[in-house]
N, CA, C and O atoms as a CHARMM CRD file, in Angstrom:
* protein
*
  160
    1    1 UNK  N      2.10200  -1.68900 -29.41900 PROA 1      0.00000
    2    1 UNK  CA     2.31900  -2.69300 -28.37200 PROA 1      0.00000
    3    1 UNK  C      3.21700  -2.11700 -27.28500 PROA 1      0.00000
    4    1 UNK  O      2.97400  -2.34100 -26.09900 PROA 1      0.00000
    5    2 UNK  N      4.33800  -1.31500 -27.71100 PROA 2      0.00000
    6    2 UNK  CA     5.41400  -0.46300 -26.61100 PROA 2      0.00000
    7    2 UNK  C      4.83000   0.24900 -25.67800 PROA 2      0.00000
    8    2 UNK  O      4.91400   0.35100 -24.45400 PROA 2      0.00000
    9    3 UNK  N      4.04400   0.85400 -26.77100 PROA 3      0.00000
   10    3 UNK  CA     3.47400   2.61500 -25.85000 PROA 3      0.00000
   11    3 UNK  C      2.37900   1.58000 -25.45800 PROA 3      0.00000
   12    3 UNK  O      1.62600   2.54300 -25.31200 PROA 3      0.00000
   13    4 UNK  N      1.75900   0.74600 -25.21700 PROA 4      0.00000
   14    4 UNK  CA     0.51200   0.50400 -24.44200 PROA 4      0.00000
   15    4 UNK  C      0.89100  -0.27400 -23.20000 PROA 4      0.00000
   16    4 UNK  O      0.25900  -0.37200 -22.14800 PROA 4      0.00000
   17    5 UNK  N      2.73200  -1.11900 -23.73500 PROA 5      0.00000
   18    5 UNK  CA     2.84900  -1.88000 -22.36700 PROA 5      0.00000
   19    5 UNK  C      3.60400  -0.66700 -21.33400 PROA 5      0.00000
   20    5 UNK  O      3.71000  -0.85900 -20.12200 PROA 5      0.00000
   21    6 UNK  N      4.03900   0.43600 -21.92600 PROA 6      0.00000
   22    6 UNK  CA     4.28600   1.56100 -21.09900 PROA 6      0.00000
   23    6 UNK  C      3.63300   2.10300 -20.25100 PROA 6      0.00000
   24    6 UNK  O      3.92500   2.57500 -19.15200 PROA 6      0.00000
   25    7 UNK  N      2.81600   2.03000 -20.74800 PROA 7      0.00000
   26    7 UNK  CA     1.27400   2.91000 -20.22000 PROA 7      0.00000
   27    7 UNK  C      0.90800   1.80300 -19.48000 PROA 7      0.00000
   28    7 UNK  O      0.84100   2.25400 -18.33600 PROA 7      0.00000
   29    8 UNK  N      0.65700   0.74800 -19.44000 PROA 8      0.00000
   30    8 UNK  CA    -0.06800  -0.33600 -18.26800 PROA 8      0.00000
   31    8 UNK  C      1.34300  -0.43100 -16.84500 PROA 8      0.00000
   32    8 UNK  O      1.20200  -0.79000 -15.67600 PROA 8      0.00000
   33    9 UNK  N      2.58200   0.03700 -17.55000 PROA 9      0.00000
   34    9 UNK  CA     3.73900   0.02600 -16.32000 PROA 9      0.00000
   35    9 UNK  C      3.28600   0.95000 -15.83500 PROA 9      0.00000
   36    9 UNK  O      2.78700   0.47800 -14.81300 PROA 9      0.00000
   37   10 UNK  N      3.02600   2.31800 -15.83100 PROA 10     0.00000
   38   10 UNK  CA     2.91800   3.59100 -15.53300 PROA 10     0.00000
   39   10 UNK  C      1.77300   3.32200 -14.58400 PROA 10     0.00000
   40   10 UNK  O      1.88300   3.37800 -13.35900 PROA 10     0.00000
   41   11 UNK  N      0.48000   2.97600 -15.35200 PROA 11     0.00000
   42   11 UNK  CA    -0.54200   2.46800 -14.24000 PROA 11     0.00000
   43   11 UNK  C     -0.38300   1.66100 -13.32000 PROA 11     0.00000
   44   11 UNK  O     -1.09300   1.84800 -12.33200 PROA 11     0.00000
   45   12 UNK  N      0.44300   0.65900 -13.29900 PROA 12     0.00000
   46   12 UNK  CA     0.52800  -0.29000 -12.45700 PROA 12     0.00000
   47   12 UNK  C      1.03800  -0.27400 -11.24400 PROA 12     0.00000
   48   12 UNK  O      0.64400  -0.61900 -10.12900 PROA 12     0.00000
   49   13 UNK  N      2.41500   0.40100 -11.87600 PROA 13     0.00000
   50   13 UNK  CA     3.24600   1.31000 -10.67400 PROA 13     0.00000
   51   13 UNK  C      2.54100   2.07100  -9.98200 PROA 13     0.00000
   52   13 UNK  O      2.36200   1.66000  -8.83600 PROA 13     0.00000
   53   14 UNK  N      1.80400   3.56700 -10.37800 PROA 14     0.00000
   54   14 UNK  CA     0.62500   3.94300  -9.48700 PROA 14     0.00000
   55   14 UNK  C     -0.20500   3.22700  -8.65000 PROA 14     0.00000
   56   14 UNK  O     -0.31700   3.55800  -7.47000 PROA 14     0.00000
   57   15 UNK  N     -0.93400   2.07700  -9.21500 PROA 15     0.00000
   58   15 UNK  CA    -1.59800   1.28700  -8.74300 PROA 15     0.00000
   59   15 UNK  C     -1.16600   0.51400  -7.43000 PROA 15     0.00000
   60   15 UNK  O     -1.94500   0.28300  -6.50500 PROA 15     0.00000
   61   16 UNK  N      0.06700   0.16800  -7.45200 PROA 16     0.00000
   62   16 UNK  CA     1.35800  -0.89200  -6.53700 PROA 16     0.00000
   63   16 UNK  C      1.70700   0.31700  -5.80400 PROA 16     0.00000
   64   16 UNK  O      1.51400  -0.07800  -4.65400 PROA 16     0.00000
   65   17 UNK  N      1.93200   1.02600  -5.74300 PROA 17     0.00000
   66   17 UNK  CA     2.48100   2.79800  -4.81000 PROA 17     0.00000
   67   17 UNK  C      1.33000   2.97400  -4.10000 PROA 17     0.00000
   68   17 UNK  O      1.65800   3.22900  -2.94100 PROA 17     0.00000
   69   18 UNK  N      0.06400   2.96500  -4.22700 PROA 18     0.00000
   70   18 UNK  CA    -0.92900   3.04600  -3.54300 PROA 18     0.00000
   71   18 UNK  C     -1.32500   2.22400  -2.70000 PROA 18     0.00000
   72   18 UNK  O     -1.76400   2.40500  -1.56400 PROA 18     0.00000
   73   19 UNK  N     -1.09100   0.92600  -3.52400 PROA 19     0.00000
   74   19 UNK  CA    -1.69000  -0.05400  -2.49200 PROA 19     0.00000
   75   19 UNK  C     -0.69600  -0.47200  -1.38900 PROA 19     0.00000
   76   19 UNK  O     -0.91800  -1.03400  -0.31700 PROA 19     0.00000
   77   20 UNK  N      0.32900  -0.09300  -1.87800 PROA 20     0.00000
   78   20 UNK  CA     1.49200  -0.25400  -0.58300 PROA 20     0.00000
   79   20 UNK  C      1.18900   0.66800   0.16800 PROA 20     0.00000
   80   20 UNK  O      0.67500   0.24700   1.20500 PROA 20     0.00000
   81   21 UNK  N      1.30000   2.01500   0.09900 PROA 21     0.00000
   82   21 UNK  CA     0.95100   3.14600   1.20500 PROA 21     0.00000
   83   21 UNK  C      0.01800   2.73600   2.34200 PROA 21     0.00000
   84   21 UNK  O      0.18900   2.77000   3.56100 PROA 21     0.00000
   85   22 UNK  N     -1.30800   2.22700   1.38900 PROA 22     0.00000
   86   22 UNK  CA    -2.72900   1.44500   1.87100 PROA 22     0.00000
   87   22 UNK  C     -2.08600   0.36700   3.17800 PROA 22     0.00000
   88   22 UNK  O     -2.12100   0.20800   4.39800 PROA 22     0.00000
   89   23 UNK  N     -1.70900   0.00100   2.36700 PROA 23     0.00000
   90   23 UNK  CA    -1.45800  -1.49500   3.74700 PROA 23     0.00000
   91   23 UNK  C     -0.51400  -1.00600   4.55100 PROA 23     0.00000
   92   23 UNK  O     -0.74200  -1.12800   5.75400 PROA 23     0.00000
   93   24 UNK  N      0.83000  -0.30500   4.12100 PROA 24     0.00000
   94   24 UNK  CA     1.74800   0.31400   5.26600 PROA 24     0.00000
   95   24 UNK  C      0.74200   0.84200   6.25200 PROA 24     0.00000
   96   24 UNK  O      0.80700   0.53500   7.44200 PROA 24     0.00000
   97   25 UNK  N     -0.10400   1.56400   5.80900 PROA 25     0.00000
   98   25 UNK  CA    -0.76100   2.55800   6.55300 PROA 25     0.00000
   99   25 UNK  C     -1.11300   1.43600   7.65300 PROA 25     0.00000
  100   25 UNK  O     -0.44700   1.13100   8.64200 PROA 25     0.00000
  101   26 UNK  N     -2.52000   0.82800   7.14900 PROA 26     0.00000
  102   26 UNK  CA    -2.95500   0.30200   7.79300 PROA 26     0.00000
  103   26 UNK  C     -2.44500  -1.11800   8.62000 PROA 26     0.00000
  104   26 UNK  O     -3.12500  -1.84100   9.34700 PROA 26     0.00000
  105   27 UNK  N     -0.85900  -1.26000   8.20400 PROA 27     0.00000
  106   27 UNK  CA    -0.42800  -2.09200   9.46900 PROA 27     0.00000
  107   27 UNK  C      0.24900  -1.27700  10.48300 PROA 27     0.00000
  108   27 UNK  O      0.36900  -1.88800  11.54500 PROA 27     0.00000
  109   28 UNK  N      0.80900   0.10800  10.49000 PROA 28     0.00000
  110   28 UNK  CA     1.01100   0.60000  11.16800 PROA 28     0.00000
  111   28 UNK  C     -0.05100   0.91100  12.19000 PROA 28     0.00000
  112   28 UNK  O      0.27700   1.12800  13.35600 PROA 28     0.00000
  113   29 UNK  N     -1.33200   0.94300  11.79600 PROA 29     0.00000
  114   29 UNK  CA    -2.61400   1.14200  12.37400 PROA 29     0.00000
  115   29 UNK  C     -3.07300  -0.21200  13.14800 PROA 29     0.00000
  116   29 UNK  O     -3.68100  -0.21300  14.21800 PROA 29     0.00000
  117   30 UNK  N     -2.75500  -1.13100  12.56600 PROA 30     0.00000
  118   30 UNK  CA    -3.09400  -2.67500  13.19600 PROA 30     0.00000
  119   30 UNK  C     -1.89700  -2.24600  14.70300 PROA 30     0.00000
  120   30 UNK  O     -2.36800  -1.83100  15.76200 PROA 30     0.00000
  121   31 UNK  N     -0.47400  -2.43600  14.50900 PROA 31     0.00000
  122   31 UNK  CA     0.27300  -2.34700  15.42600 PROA 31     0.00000
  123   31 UNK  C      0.03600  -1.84400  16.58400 PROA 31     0.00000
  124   31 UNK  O     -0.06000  -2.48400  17.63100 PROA 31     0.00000
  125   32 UNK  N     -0.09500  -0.39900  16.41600 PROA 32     0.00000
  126   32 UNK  CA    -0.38200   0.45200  17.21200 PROA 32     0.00000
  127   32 UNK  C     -1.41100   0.01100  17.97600 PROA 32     0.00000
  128   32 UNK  O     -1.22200  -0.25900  19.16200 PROA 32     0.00000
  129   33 UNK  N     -2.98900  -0.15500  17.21400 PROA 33     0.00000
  130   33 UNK  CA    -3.49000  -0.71900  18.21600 PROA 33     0.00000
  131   33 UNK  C     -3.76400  -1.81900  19.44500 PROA 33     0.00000
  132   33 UNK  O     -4.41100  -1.82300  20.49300 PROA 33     0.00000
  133   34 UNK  N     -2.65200  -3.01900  18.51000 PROA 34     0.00000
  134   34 UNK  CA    -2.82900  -4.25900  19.20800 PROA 34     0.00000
  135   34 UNK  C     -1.87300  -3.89500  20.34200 PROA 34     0.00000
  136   34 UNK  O     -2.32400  -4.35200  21.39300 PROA 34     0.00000
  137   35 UNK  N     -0.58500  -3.16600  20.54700 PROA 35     0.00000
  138   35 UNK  CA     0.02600  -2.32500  21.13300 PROA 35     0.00000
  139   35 UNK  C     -0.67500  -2.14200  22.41300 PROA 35     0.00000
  140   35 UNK  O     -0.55300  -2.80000  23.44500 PROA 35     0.00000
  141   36 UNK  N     -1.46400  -1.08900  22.15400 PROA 36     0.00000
  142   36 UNK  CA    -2.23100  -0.28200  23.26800 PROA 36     0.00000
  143   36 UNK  C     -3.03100  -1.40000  23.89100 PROA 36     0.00000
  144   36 UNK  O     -3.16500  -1.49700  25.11100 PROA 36     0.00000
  145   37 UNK  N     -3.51200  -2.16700  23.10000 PROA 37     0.00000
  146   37 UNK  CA    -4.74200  -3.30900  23.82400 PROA 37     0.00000
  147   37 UNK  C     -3.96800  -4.14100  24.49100 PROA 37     0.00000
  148   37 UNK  O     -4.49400  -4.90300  25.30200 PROA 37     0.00000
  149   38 UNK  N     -2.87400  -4.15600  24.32600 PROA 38     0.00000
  150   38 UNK  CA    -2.06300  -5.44100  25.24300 PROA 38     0.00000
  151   38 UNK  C     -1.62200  -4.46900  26.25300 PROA 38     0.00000
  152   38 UNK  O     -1.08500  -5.17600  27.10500 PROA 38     0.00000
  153   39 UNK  N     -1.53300  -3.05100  26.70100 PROA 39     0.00000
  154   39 UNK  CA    -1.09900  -2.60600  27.71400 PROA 39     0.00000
  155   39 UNK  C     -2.42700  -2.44800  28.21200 PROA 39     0.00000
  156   39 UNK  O     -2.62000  -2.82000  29.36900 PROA 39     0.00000
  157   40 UNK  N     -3.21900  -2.05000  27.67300 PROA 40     0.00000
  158   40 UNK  CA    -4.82100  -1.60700  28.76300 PROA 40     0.00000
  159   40 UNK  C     -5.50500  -3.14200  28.71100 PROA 40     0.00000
  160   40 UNK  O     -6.57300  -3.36200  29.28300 PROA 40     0.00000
């Protein structure tokens, strides 16, 4: 039961690290563009 809820933290965390990067990314990408579209 330890070593398996270890192992689903381990994944999860990976899982949550990624998907944060994912969306950082892509709101930095939202910004930027709505950015530029409100100056042009």
């Amino acid at each position: 039961m330890i070593n398996i809820l270890f192992t689903s933290n381990s994944d999860l965390l990976t899982a949550f690290s990624t998907a944060f990067g994912v969306s950082f990314g892509i709101a930095i990408f939202e910004y930027y563009t709505h950015k530029k579209g409100k100056e042009a």
